[in-house]
Residue frames as a rotation matrix with the C-alpha (Angstrom) as fourth column:
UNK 1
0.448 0.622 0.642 6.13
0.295 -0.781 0.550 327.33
0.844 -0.057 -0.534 159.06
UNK 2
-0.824 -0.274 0.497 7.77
-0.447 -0.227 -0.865 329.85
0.350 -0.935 0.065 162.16
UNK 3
-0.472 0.394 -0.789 6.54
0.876 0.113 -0.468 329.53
-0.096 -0.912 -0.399 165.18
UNK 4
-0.930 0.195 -0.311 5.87
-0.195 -0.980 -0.032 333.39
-0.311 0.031 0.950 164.74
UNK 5
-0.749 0.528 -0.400 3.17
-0.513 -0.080 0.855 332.40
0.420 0.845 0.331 161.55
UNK 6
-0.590 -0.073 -0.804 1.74
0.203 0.951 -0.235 329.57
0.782 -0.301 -0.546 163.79
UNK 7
-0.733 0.121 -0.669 0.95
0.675 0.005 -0.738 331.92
-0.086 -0.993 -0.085 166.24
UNK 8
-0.712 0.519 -0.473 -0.77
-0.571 -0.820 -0.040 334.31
-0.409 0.242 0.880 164.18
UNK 9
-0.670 0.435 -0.601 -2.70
-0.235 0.644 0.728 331.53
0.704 0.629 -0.329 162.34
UNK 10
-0.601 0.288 -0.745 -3.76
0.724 0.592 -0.355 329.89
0.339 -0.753 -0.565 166.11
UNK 11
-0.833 0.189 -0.520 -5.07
-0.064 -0.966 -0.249 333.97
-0.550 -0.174 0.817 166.66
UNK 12
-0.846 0.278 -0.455 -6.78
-0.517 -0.631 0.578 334.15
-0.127 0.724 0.678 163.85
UNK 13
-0.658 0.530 -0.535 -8.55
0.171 0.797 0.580 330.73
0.733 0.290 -0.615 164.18
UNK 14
-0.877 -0.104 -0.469 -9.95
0.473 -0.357 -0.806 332.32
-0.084 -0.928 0.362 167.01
UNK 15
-0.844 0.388 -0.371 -11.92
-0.483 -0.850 0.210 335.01
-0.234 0.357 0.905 165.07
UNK 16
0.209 0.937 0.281 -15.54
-0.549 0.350 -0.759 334.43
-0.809 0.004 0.588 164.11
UNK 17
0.273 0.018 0.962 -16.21
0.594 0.783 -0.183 332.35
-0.757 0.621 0.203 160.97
UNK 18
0.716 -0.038 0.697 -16.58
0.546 -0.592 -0.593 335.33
0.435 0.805 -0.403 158.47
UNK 19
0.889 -0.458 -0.005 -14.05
-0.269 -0.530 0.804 337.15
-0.371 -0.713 -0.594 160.45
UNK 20
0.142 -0.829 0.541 -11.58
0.035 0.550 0.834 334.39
-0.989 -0.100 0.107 159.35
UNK 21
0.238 -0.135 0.962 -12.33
0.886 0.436 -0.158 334.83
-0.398 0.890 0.223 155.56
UNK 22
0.911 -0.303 0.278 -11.62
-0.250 -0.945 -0.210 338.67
0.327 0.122 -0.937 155.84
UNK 23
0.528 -0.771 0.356 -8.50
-0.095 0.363 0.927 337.19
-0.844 -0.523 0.118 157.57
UNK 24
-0.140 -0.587 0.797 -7.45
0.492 0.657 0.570 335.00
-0.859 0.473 0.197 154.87
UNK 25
0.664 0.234 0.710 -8.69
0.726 0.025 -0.688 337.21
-0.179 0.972 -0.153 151.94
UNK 26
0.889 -0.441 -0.123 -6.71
-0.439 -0.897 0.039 340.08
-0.127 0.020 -0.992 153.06
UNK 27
0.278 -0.957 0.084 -3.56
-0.486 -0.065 0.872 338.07
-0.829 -0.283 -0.483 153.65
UNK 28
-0.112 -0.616 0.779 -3.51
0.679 0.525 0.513 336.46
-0.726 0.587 0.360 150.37
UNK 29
0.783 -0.319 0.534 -4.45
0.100 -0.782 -0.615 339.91
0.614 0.535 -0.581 148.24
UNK 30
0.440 -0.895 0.074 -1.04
-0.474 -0.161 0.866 341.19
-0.763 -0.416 -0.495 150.33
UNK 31
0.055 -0.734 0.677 0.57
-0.035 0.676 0.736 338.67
-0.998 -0.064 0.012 149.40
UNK 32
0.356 -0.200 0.913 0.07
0.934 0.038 -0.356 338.78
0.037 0.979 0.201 145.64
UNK 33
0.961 0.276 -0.029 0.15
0.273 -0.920 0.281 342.29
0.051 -0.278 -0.959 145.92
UNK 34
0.316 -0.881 0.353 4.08
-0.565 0.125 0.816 341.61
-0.762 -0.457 -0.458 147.19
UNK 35
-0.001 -0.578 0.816 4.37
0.543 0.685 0.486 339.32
-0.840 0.443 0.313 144.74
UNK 36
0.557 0.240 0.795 3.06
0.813 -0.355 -0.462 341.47
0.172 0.904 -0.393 141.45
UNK 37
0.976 -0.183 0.119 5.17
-0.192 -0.979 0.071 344.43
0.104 -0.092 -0.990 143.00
UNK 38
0.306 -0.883 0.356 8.18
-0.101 0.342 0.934 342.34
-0.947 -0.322 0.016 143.39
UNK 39
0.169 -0.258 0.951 7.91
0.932 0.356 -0.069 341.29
-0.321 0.898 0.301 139.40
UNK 40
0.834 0.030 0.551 7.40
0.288 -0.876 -0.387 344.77
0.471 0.482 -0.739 138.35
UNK 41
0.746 -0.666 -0.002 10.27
-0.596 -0.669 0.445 346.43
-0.298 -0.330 -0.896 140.11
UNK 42
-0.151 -0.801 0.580 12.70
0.425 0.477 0.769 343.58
-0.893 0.362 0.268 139.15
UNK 43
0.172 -0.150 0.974 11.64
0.949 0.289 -0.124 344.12
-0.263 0.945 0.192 135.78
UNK 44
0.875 0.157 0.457 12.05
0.440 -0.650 -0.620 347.79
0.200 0.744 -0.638 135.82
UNK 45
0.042 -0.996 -0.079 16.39
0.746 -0.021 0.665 347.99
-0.664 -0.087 0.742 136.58
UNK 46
-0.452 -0.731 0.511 16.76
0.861 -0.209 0.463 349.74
-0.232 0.649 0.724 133.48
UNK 47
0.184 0.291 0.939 14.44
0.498 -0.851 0.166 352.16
0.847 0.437 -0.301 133.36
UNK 48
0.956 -0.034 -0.291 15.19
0.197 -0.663 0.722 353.45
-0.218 -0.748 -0.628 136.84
UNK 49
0.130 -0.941 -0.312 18.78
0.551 -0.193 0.812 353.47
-0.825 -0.277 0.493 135.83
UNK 50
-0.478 -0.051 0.877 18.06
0.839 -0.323 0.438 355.36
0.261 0.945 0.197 133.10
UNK 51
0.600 0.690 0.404 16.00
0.431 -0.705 0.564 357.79
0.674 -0.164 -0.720 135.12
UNK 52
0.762 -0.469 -0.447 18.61
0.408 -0.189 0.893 358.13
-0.503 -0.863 0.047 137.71
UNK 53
-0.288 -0.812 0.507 21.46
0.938 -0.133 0.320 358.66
-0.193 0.568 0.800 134.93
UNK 54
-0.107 0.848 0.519 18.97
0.841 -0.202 0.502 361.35
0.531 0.490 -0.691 133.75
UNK 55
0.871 0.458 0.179 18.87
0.325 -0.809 0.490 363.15
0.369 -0.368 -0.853 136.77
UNK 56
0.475 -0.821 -0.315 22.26
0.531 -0.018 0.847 362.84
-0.702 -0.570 0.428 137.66
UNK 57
-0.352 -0.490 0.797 23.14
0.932 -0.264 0.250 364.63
0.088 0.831 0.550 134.26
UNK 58
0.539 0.664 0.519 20.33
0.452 -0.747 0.486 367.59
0.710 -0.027 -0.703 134.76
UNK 59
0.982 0.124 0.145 22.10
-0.017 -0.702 0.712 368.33
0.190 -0.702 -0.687 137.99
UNK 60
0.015 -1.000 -0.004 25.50
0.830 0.011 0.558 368.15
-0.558 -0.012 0.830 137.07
UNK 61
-0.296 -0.463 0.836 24.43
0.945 -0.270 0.185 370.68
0.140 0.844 0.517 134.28
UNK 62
-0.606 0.247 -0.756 22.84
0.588 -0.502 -0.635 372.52
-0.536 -0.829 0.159 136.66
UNK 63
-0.983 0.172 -0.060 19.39
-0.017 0.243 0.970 372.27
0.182 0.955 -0.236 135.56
UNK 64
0.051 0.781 -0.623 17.36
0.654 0.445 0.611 371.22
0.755 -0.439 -0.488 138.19
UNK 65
-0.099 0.561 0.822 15.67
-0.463 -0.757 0.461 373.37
0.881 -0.335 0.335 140.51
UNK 66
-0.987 0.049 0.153 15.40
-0.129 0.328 -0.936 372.72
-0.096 -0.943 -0.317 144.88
UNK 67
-0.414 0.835 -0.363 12.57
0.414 0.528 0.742 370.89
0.811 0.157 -0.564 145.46
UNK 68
-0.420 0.438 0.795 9.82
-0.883 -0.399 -0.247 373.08
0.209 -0.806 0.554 147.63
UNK 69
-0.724 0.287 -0.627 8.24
0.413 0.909 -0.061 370.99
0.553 -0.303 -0.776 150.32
UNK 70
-0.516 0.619 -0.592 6.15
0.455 -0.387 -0.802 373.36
-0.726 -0.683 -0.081 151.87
């Protein structure tokens, strides 16, 4: 474990009892969270490169349209 984590951990023990299980529930939804967004983008390579080919064809054939932001 850092030192960094160690210090946030030594913080946190700090906090009231129930304080500390809103702590710890939040940081381990995150953490899946990070993890279930890490599988899903790994797993989607091919369809973004397939969306990116995609647009990169539309606006070679000059197709696509400036994007309003306002």
């Amino acid at each position: 474990m850092t030192t960094t984590l160690e210090a946030a951990f030594s913080e946190a023990a700090k906090l009231a009892p129930e304080d500390q299980k809103l702590f710890a529930a939040w940081i381990i939804s995150e953490l899946k969270a990070e993890h279930r967004w890490n599988t899903l983008f790994a797993r989607s390579a091919d369809t973004l490169n397939a969306l990116a080919d995609e647009a990169l064809r539309e606006f070679r054939a000059g197709t696509t349209k400036p994007l309003d932001v306002d």
